[in-house]
N, C-alpha and C positions, 0 to 999 in steps of 0.2 A: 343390782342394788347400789353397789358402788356409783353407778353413770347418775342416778336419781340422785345420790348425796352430790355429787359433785356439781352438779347443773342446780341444787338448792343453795350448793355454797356462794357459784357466782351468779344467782340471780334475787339479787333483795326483796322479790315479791315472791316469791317459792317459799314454804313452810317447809321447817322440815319435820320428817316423819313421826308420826309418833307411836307405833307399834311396832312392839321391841321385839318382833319375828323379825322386821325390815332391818333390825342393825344388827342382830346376830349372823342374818347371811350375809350383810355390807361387811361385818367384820371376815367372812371367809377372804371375800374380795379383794380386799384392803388387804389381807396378808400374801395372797397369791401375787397381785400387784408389787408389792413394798410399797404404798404409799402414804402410811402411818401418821410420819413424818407431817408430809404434806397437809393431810385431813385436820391433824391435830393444830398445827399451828393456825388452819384457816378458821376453823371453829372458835377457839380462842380468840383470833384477831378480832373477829367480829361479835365477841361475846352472846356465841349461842351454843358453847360445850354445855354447859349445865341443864339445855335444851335436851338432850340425851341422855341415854340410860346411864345408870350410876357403872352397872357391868362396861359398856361401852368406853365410858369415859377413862376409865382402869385403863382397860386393854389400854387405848392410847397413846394413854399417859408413859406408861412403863415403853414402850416399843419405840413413843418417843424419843425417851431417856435412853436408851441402847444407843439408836441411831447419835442421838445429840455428842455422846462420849466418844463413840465414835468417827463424828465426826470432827472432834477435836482435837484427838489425837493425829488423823490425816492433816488437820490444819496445822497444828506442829511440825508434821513433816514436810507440808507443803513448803513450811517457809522457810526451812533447811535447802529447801532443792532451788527456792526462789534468792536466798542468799548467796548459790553456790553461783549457779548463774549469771546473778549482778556479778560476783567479783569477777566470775571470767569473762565476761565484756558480751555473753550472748545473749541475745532476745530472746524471748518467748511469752506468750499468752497461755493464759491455764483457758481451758474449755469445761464449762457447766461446772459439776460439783459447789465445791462451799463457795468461793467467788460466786458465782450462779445467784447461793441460794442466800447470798447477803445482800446480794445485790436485789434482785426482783423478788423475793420473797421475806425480804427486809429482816430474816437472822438466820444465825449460824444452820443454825438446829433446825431451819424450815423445811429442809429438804435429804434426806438421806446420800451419800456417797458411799463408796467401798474403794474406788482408787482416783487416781490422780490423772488427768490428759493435757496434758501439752502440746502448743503448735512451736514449730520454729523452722526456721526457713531453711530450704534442702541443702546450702553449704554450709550451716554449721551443724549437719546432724553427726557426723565423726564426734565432734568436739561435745555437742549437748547426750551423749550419748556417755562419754570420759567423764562428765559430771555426774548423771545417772548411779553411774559404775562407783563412783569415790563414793557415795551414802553409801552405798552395799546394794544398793541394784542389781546383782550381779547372775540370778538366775532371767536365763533367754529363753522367752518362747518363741517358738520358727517362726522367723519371717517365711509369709507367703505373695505366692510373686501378684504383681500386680496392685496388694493392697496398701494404704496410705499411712501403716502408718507402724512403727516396734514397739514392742512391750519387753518391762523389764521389772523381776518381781523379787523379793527376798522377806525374809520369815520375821515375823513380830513374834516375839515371844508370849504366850500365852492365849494366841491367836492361831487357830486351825487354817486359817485362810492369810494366804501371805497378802503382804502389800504391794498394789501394782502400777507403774508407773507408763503411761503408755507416750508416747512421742511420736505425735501427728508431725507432719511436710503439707498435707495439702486436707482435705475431709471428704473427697469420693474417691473411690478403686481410679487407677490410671485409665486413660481412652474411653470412657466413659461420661465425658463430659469436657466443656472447656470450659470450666470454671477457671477463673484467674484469681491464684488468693492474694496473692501482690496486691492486691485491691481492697482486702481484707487489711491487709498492713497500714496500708499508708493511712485509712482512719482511725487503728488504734491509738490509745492515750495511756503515756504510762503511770503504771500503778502506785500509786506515792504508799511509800517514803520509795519507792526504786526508780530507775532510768532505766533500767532493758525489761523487767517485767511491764507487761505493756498490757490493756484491755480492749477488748474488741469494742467497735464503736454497737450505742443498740441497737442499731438496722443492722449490723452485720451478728449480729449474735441474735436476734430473731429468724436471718437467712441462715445461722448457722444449725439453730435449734428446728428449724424444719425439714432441713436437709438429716438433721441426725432422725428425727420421727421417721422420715421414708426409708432411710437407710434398714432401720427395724422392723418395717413394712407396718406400724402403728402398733405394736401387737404390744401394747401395754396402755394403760391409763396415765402412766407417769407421764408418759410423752405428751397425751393430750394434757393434763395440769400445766406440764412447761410452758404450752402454746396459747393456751390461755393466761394464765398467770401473765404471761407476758402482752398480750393483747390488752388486758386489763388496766396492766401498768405505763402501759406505753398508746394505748389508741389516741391519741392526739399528737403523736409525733410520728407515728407508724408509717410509711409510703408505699402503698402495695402498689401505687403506681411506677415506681421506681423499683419493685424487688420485681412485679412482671417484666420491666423492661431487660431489666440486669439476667435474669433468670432465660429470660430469650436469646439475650446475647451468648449467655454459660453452656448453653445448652441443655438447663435444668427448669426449663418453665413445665412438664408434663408432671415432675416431681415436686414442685414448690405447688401446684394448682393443686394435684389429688390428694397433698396431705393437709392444704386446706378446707379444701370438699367435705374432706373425713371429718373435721374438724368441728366445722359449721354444721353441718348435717346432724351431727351429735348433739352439737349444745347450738342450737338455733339464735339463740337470745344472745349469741355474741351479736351479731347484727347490729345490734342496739349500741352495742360498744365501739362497733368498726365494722363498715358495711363491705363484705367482699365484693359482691357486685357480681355476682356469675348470672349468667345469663340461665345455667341450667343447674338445679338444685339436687347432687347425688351421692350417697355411699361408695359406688364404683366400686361394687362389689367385698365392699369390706361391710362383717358383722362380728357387733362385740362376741357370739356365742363362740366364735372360731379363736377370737384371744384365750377367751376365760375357759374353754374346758379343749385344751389340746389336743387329747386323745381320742377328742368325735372329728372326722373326714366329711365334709360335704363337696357337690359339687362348686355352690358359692365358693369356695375356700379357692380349688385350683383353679378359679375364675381369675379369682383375687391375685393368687399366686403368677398367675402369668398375665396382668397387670403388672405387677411390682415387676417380674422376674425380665420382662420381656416388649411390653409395650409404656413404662414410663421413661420413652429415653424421647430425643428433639431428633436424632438423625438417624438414617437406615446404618451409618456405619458405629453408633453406637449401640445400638440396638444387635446386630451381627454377631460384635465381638463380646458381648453380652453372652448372646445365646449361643457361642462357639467354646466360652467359661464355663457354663453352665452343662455340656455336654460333656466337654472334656475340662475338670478340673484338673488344677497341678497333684501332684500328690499330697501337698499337705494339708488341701482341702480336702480330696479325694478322702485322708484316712481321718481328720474329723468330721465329713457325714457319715462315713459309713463307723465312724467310734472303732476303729483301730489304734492300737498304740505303737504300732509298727509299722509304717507305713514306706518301707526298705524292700517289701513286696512285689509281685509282678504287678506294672499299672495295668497292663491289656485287662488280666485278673479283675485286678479293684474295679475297672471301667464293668465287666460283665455283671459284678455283684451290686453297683451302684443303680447299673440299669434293670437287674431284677428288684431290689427293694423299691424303686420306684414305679414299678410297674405295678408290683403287687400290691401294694397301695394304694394305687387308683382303681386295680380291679376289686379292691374289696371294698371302695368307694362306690363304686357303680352297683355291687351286689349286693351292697345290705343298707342301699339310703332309703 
């Protein structure tokens, strides 16, 4: 229900529904997603909320307002962490959240966040990390090896959920790509009133934002609103002929093509806005039924899955060390799949029990589809 409102929202010859079965399931959607937020602001922009149920419009409204306070509050802290940084002479670019959603979703409130990401370049992460820590950043979660980037969280009072602050170096797992983000830098422009808060140029934050959707293997709607939203806002300036060529060079052309695929495929009528030009028109084995209800296994799915997991890399030696992670993880991935809190355990262990739940899995896949 949610994919019909969306593809009504950005197509100005689509009606939208008007049988208030279609928005009471759109609203389960909408909440399994979080994209409240999003829905509600676009509805508005375009003065067709009053076009929906009065129930509908409530829900919205209110979920909005959570979101919006919330994310105001991150925006205050944002600009504690963006202040700390000007004085101590370090760069950094914030990635998506409220920046994001002031920017291509043109307000605060258009878009929900929950914590804050930062890129900054790999010699000042000691020092952008001492800033982190001076706000009260100061609970760590384990770094794990290989991945790109730390997280650092501390307690909001009257907040079940702390606040988290993550600090990117580059935006894929190490060996997995030659992306150069150096390249990312030198088009950044800084963020006035500051000189070291800096923003990504928009070609580089549209390459950023599809890279983050593959990275998730699309398994949300949010991600497709990003890609869109921005397609929308930007198809006149957009260069897919320059993010294909860039993306060949990175080694990331098999992942910037199938989360466009996915993309296109879904909402067709982008086309009309920005024409990808594939020669072949396909899902690639992704379906919305395997986002929205997690707990059904199809074969499609581990289709899917080892696409993402195994075949969207540019070279055999990416792809290798991929599937060499993926067999043997570290342990502290090892003990978040398998949801261990202790993960000080024998790995040979963890390795046998990772490879029975995964087994069992696919066989109860195979037996009851």
């Amino acid at each position: 229900m949610a994919v019909d409102l969306i593809q009504a929202l950005y197509d100005s010859r689509t009606s939208l529904p008007s049988d208030e079965e279609f928005y009471k399931q759109a609203i389960e959607d909408i909440e399994f997603f979080s994209i409240s937020s999003q829905i509600y602001h676009l509805l508005k922009q375009q003065e067709k909320l009053e076009q929906t149920p009065i129930f509908f419009q409530e829900f919205l409204k209110q979920k909005y307002n959570e979101a919006l306070y919330q994310n105001l509050f991150i925006k205050n802290q944002m600009e504690l962490i963006f202040k700390e940084f000007e004085n101590a002479g370090i760069p950094i670019i914030p990635l998506k959240g409220i920046t994001f959603a002031e920017k291509y979703f043109g307000h605060l409130g258009a878009r929900g966040t929950s914590d804050i990401d930062l890129l900054i370049k790999i010699p000042d992460l000691e020092k952008a990390i001492d800033c982190v820590k001076s706000l009260g950043y100061t609970t760590e979660e384990e770094y794990i090896p290989s991945h790109f980037h730390c997280s650092f969280s501390k307690h909001i009072p009257g907040s079940p959920v702390p606040l988290t602050v993550e600090i990117h170096w580059t935006l894929l797992k190490e060996k997995t790509s030659n992306l150069r983000i150096e390249e990312f830098w030198i088009e950044a422009k800084p963020l006035k009133p500051y000189n070291y808060v800096m923003e990504l140029s928009d070609y580089h934050t549209f390459y950023m934002i599809c890279l983050h959707g593959w990275k998730h293997n699309m398994n949300s709607l949010k991600y497709f609103i990003d890609i869109i939203q921005m397609i929308c806002s930007l198809h006149e300036t957009l260069d897919y002929s320059r993010l294909f060529k860039d993306a060949a060079s990175h080694k990331t052309f098999k992942r910037v093509i199938r989360t466009l695929s996915i993309v296109y495929y879904q909402f067709p009528q982008l086309e009309e806005k920005k024409g990808l030009s594939l020669k072949k028109r396909t899902n690639l084995w992704w379906e919305y039924e395997a986002i929205r209800n997690t707990n059904v296994k199809s074969i499609t799915q581990y289709i899917n899955f080892a696409y993402f997991q195994f075949l969207d890399f540019d070279s055999v030696k990416h792809t290798t060390i991929t599937i060499g992670r993926w067999l043997l993880p570290s342990k502290v991935e090892l003990a978040f799949e398998l949801e261990l809190k202790n993960h000080h355990s024998s790995l040979f262990r963890g390795y046998l029990q990772l490879f029975k739940k995964r087994c069992n899995s696919f066989l109860k896949t195979m037996l009851f589809r």
